[in-house]
Structure formats: structure tokens, C-alpha cells
C-alpha atoms as one frame of an Amber mdcrd trajectory, in Angstrom:
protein
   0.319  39.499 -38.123   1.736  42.907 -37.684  -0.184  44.731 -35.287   1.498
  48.658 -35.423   0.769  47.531 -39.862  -2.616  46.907 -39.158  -3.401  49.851
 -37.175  -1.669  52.680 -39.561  -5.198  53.197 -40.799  -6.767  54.221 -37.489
  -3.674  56.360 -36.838  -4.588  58.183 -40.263  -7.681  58.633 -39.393  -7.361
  59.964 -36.250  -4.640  62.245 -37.176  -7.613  63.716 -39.639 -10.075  63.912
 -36.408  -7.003  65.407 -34.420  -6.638  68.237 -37.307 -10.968  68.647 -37.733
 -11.099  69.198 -33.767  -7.749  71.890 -33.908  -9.272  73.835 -36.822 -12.608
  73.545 -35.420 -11.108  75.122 -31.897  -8.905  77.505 -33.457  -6.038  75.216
 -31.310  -3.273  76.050 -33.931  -2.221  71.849 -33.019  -0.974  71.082 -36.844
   1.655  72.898 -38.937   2.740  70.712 -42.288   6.328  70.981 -42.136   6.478
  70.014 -38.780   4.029  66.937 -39.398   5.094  66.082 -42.719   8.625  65.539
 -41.096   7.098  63.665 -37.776   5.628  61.308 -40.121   9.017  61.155 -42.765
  10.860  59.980 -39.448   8.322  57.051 -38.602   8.006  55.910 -42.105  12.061
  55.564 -42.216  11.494  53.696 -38.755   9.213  51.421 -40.221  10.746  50.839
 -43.435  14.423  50.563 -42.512  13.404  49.242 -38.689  11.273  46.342 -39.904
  14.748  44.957 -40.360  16.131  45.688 -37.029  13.166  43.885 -35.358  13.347
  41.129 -37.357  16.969  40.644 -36.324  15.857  41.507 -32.412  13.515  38.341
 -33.031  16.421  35.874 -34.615  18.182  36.504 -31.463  15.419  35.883 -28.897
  14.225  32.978 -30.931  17.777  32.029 -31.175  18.449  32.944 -27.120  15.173
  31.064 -26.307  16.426  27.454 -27.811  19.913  27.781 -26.174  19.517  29.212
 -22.654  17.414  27.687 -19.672  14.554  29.395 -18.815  10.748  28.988 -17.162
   8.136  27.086 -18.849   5.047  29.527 -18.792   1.288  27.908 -19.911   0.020
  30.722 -21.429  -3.470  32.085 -20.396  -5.072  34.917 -20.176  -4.289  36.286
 -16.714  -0.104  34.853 -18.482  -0.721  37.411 -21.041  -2.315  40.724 -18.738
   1.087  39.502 -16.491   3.424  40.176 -19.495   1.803  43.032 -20.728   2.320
  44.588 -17.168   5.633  43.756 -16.880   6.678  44.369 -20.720   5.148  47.898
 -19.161   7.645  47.753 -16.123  10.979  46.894 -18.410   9.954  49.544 -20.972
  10.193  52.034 -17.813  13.645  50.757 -17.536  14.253  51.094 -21.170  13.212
  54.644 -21.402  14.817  56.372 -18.682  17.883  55.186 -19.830  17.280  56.512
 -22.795  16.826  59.611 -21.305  19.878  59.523 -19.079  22.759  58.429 -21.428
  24.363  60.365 -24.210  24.448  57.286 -26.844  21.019  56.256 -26.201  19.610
  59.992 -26.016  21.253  59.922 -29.829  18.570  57.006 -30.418  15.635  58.344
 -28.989  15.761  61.999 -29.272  14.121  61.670 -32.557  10.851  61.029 -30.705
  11.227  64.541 -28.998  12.385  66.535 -32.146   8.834  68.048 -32.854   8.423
  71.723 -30.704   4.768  70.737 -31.835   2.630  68.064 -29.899   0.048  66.040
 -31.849  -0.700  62.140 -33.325   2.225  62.658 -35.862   4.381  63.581 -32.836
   3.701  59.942 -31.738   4.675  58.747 -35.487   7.816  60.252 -35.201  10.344
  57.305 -33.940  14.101  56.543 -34.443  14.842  53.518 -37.072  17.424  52.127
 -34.410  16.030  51.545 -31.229  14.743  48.247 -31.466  18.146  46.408 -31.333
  19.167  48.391 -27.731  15.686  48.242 -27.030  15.862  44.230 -27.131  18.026
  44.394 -23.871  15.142  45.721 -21.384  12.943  42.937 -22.521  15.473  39.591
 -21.804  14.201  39.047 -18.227  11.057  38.306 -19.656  12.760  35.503 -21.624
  14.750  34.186 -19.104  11.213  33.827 -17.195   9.657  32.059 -19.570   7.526
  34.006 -22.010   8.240  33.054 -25.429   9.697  35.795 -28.355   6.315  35.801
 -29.838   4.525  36.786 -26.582   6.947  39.588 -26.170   6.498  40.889 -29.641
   2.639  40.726 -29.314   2.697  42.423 -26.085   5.076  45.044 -26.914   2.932
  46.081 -30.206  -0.134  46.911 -27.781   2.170  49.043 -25.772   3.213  50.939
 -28.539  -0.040  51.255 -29.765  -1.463  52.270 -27.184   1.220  55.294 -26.489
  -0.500  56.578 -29.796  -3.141  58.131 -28.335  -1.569  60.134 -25.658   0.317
  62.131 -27.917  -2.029  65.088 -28.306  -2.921  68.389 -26.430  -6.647  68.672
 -26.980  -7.242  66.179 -24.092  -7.281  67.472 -20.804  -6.923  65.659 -17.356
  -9.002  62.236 -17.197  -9.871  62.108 -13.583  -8.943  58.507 -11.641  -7.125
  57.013 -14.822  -3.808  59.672 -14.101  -3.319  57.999 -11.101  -3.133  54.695
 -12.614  -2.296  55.020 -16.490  -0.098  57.084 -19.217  -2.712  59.763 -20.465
  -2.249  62.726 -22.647  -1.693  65.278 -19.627   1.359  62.969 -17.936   2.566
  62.244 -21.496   2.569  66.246 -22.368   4.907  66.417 -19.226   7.099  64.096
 -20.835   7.658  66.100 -24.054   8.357  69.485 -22.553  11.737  71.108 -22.320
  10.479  73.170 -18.955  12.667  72.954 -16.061   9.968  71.305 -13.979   8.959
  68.547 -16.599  12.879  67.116 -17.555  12.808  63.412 -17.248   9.960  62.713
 -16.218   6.752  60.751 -16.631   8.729  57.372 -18.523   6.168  54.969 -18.281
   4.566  53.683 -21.582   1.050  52.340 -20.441   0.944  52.875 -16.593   1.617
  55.829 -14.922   2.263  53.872 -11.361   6.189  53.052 -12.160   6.719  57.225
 -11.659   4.694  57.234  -9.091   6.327  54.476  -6.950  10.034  55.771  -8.595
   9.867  59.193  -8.144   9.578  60.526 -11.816   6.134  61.275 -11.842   5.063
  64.834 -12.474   1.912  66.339 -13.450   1.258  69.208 -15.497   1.242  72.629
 -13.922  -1.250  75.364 -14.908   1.677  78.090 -14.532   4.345  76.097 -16.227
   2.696  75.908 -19.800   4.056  73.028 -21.587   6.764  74.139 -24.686   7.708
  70.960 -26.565  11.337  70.133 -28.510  14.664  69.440 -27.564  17.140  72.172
 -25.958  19.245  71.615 -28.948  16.931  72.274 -31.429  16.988  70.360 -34.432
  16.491  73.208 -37.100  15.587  70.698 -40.202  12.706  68.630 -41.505  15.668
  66.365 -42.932  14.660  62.644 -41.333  17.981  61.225 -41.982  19.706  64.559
 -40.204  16.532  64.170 -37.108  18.322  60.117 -36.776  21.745  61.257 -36.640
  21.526  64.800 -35.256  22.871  63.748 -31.071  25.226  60.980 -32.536  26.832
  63.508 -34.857  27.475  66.051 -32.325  28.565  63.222 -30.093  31.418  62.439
 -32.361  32.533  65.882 -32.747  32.743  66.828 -29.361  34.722  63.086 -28.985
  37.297  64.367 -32.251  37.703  67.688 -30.806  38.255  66.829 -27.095  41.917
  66.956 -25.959  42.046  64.160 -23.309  41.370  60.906 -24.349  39.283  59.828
 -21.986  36.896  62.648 -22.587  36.799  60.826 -26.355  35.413  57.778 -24.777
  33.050  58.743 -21.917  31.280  61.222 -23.701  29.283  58.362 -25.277  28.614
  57.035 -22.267  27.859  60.154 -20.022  24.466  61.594 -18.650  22.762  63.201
 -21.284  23.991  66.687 -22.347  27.428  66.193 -20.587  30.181  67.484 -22.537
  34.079  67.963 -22.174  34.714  71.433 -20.574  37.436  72.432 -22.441  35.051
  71.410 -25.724  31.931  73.485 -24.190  34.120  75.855 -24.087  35.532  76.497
 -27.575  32.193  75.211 -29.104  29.337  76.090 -27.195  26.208  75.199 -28.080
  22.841  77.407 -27.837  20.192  76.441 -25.831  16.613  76.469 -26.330  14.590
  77.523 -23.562  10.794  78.093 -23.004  10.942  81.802 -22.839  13.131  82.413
 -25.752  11.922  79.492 -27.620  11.546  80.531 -31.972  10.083  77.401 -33.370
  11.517  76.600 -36.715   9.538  77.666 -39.924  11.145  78.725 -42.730   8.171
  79.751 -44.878   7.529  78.402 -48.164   5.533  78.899 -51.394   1.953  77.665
 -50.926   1.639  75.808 -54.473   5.378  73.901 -53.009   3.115  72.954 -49.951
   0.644  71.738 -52.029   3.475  69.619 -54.061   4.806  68.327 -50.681   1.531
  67.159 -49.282   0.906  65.189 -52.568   4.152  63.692 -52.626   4.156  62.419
 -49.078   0.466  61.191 -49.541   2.310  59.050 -52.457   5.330  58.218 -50.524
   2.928  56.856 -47.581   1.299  54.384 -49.791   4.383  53.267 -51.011   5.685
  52.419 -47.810   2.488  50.571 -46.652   3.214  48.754 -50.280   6.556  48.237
 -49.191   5.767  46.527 -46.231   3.113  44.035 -46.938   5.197  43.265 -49.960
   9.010  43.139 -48.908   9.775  39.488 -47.876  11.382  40.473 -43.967  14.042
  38.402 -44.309  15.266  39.324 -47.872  17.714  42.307 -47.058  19.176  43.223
 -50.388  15.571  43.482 -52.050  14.716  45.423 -49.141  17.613  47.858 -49.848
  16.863  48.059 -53.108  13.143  49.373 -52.800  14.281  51.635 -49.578  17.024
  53.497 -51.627  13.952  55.623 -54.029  11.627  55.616 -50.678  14.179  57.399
 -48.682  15.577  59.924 -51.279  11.836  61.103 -52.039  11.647  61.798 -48.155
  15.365  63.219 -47.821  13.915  65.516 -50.999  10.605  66.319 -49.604  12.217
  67.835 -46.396  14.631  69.342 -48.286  11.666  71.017 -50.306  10.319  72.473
 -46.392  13.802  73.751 -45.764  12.866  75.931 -48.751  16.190  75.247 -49.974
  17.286  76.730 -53.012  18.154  73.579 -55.225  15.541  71.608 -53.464  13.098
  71.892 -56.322  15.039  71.293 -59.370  16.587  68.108 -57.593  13.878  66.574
 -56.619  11.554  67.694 -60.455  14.992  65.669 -61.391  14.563  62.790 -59.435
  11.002  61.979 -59.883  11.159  62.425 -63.625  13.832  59.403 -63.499  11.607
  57.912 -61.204   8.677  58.111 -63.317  10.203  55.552 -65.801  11.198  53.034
 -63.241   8.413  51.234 -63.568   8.618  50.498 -66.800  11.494  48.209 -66.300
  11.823  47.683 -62.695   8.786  47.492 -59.872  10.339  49.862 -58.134   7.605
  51.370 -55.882   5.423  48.270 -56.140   2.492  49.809 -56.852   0.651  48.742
 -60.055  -0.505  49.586 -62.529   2.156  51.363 -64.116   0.744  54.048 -65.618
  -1.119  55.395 -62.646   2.247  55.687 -61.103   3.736  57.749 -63.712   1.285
  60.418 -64.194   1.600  60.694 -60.339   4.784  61.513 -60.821   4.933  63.493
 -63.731   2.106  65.411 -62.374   4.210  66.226 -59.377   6.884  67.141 -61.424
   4.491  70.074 -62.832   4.136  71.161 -59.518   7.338  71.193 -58.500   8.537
  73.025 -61.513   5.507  75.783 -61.377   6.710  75.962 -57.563   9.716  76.996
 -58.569   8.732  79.085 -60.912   6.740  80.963 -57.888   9.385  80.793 -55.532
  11.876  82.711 -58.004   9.748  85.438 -57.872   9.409  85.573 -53.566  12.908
  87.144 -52.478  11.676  86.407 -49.057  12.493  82.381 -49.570  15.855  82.815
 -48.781  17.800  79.468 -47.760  19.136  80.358 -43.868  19.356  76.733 -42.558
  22.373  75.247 -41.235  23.956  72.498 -43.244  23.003  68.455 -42.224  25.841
  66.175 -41.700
């Protein structure tokens, strides 16, 4: 059973509790670009990353028959042990993805959003399973089987989930011991004070005894993002935004060994002579602008609908997609992922966004006819979806022709 598949719909419906409370309070927690692209980055990470951990299982399965290890009976004081110490290696496993440039590539993603809410928590790489894997082989070589790891590290993950919002505020005796929405607020901010700190997933007592723990300060407000902002609601561009600039800097450095170690540097380290011909702005609290190009409110409306569709479709595609069967896999991610790639195109407010994408889901609209394509019957349900969408996009256009304020300012994705 998939656990994180089974719980989508709580994390649904606490993202609509989440957005009741904020409106309610006047908080200001939820804008849609910036949590219609948390979510686009998740749903690529579950789509295209249900792969990756299915190949991160073959090889501890594969591991576990070949190399010696312990013989564990499992029990139920077995399982709290590996759920604490799946705890203690994920420590491991995050700080060094916090402290080396190649890794920071993978899990930046997760700290793209300058906003902090339950789609913030969505919001995860498609790629960090595989280096993930590594943290977790001590716990092999002890003895606890693949699918004890796997079981254990879904209820981590799920219960990260709930830290990720700001309209919690300090929980008395559990921030000593556990992760909690104050200490995980820490973790997200871009102030000086807060920078790599706070890595533990479920208990809070590995940056206590390690000296990363920091709590939250009432004169250091929290400002959340990355100091290279990402500028784009693109989830491809979010996945390859460090890794990109990472090659650059590696073409345009002069001495070869600046081409190799700035993959394998701490974080943000770059060749001087490249920071010095290409700097790169910084985003601080104080001067932070948090990126909103505005929009046409009947495109918003065409956005939410799509991505609403697009959800169900990938909760389709993964109780349907057989995990091992790669090319069929493929096949249905190709139309999943260019309907996100357009949808955050369509935030950008770019200029061509809306004609491409009335274009691609009028093609789309006849898939079905021939090919299953979004796996979703019955047919005709799925086409006047999309050809209904395609009357809003076109109507959006229409309005945003007429708005000489929607002006396309965004930097160009790789």
C-alpha cells in the first residue's frame, strides 16, 4: 500500500482548512500562483519519482539478498526503533543537502516558495529519492528489511506535512522534543540567523544535541525563499534551476579544477573569477519583492480548473500505471507534464502562454477517443472538460489583450 497515495486526500483537505483559517484571520497565507506551482512541483515528484523509488527499492531488495547483514524479529518496540533512527539518518540526509552544491540542486525545490503553507510541504524535487537511498543503508546493513524502511520513511514524510504552515504558533514541551511548525518555519527562512538550521524531519533532539537547532525569534520575522530567487512558476525550470546555474558557472570557469569542484562545494560557493564576471543578485529579507506577475482574473479562474483536472489525473495515473512498466509510464507522463509546464506558463502571464496551451488541450481533447490517454473514463466527460477550458482560455485571452499592464518581464527558463 502506498501510504503518501493514501493520504493525498487529507492533505487536500487540510490545505482547504489551512486557506478557511487564513481568510478567516485576514493571514494573507495563500496566493494561487505560488500554490498552484508548490503543488505542479509535487505532482511531477510523484508522477515521475514513483519511478525513482521503485528503482531505490530494486536495489535494497537486491542489496538485502547479496550482502550480510542482522537478522531483526520485527515487533513493535523493532518498528518505534527504526522509525527513530530512519529519523536520525534523514538528519544526515538533509544537512547534506543543505551543505553541498549538487545536492542543494536536488532539494532546493522544497525551499522555492517565498510563501509558507501545506502546499509549501507538497512542493518536492522528482530526484531525491535515488541520493536519498544512501542515508538509509545502515539501516540495511543492521537488519531491517527494504519494506520496513519504506514503511517507516512514508510516516516521516507524512508527518513533515503538517509543520509546514504559519498559523501555528509555539506548542509548549513538544519543541523540545519534536519538528513543529515554529522550528520548521526556522528552517525555511532566508534570515541570517535561521540558515541551516533546524534539519530534523520528526524530532527536533538531533539539532539540539548537534548544534543546528534554532528557534524562532520575535525580532527576526521569518521571510521564506531561496537567496537566488527562482522568478517562475515553471516546475520543470523550479527542478533544474541550481543544477543549471551549476553548469554554467562549471563552462564558464577558467581553471579546470574550478569545473569540477563546483559540484561538489558548500552550497553557494562559486569560482571567483566567475562571481566576478557574472554575479548573481541576492535576495535578502529587507529588500525581498516576492514574485507576482499579475494576471487576468477569468485566466486564474482557467488555471485553477485546469490544475483541479490535472490533479485527478495524476491520482488516476498512479493507482493505474503498473510501477514497473516504464515506457507506459512515459507515455501517460508526457500530456501530464506539458499541461503543468503550460499552466505555469499561463501564471508567468506570458504572452503566447494562452494560445499554446487553447492549442494543446484542443488536441488533447480528442485523445481519448483513440488512446486512454489521461485514464479517466468516460470519454466524454473528459472532453467537454477540456473543451470547456479551452473557452476559457481563449475568452482569457481575449481579456488579457485588452490589459496593457500584462506585460511578459520574466527571465527566460533553461
Amino acid at each position: 500500500m502506498d501510504l503518501i497515495l493514501a493520504a493525498v486526500p487529507i492533505f487536500i483537505l487540510l490545505i482547504f482548512v489551512e486557506l478557511a483559517v487564513s481568510q478567516y484571520k485576514k493571514a494573507g497565507v495563500y496566493r494561487l500562483n505560488d500554490a498552484v506551482a508548490s503543488m505542479s512541483t509535487g505532482m511531477i515528484s510523484q508522477t515521475m519519482g514513483f519511478a525513482t523509488r521503485f528503482v531505490s527499492f530494486l536495489g535494497y531488495t537486491a542489496l538485502w539478498t547479496i550482502l550480510p547483514h542482522g537478522e531483526l524479529t520485527m515487533s513493535p518496540l523493532i518498528w518505534v526503533v527504526a522509525f527513530v533512527l530512519y529519523d536520525f539518518c534523514y538528519y544526515w540526509n538533509h544537512r547534506a543537502q543543505h551543505s553541498i552544491n549538487v545536492l542543494w540542486g536536488i532539494h532546493v525545490v522544497h525551499h522555492q516558495s517565498e510563501e509558507y503553507n501545506l502546499t509549501t510541504a507538497l512542493r518536492q524535487p522528482f530526484n531525491g529519492f535515488i541520493i536519498g537511498s544512501v542515508f538509509y543503508l545502515p539501516m540495511l546493513f543492521i537488519g531491517f528489511p527494504p519494506e520496513v524502511i519504506v514503511t517507516v520513511g512514508s510516516l516521516n514524510l507524512i508527518y513533515q506535512y503538517w509543520v509546514h504552515t504559519r498559523l501555528i504558533g509555539t506548542l509548549g514541551w513538544m519543541e523540545q522534543v519534536f519538528v513543529t511548525p515554529m522550528n520548521h518555519r526556522v528552517h525555511h527562512a532566508i534570515n541570517d540567523p535561521y540558515i541551516d538550521r533546524n534539519f530534523g524531519g520528526v524530532f527536533i533532539l538531533w539539532d539540539r544535541l548537534l548544534g543546528t537547532y534554532q528557534a524562532e525569534l520575535a525580532e527576526e520575522p521569518c521571510a521564506y525563499g531561496v537567496r537566488k530567487a527562482l522568478h517562475s512558476w515553471n516546475p520543470f525550470f523550479a527542478n533544474a534551476q541550481v543544477h543549471w546555474q551549476l553548469l554554467k558557472d562549471s563552462w564558464h570557469a577558467e581553471r579546470w579544477w574550478d569545473k569540477v569542484r563546483v559540484w561538489f562545494m558548500p552550497t553557494g560557493w562559486r569560482p571567483a573569477d566567475v562571481t566576478e564576471r557574472y554575479p548573481l543578485p541576492r535576495c535578502l529579507p529587507d529588500t525581498q519583492q516576492k514574485y507576482n506577475p499579475p494576471i487576468p482574473g477569468a485566466l486564474k479562474v482557467a488555471v485553477l480548473a485546469i490544475h483541479v483536472f490535472l490533479v485527478l489525473v495524476m491520482v488516476s495515473f498512479q493507482l493505474m500505471v503498473p510501477v514497473d512498466n516504464f515506457t507506459q509510464a512515459l507515455v501517460h507522463f508526457i500530456p501530464l507534464g506539458a499541461g503543468l509546464w503550460l499552466n505555469g506558463r499561463l501564471l508567468e502571464g506570458r504572452p503566447d502562454a494562452v494560445l499554446h496551451s487553447s492549442l494543446f488541450w484542443g488536441v488533447c481533447a480528442l485523445l481519448p477517443w483513440w488512446y486512454d490517454a489521461w485514464l479517466m473514463p468516460p470519454v466524454l466527460s473528459t472532453v467537454g472538460f477540456l473543451v470547456a477550458s479551452g473557452v476559457i482560455l481563449i475568452s482569457a485571452r481575449q481579456q488579457a489583450a485588452e490589459q496593457s499592464d500584462v506585460v511578459s518581464s520574466n527571465p527566460e527558463s533553461p
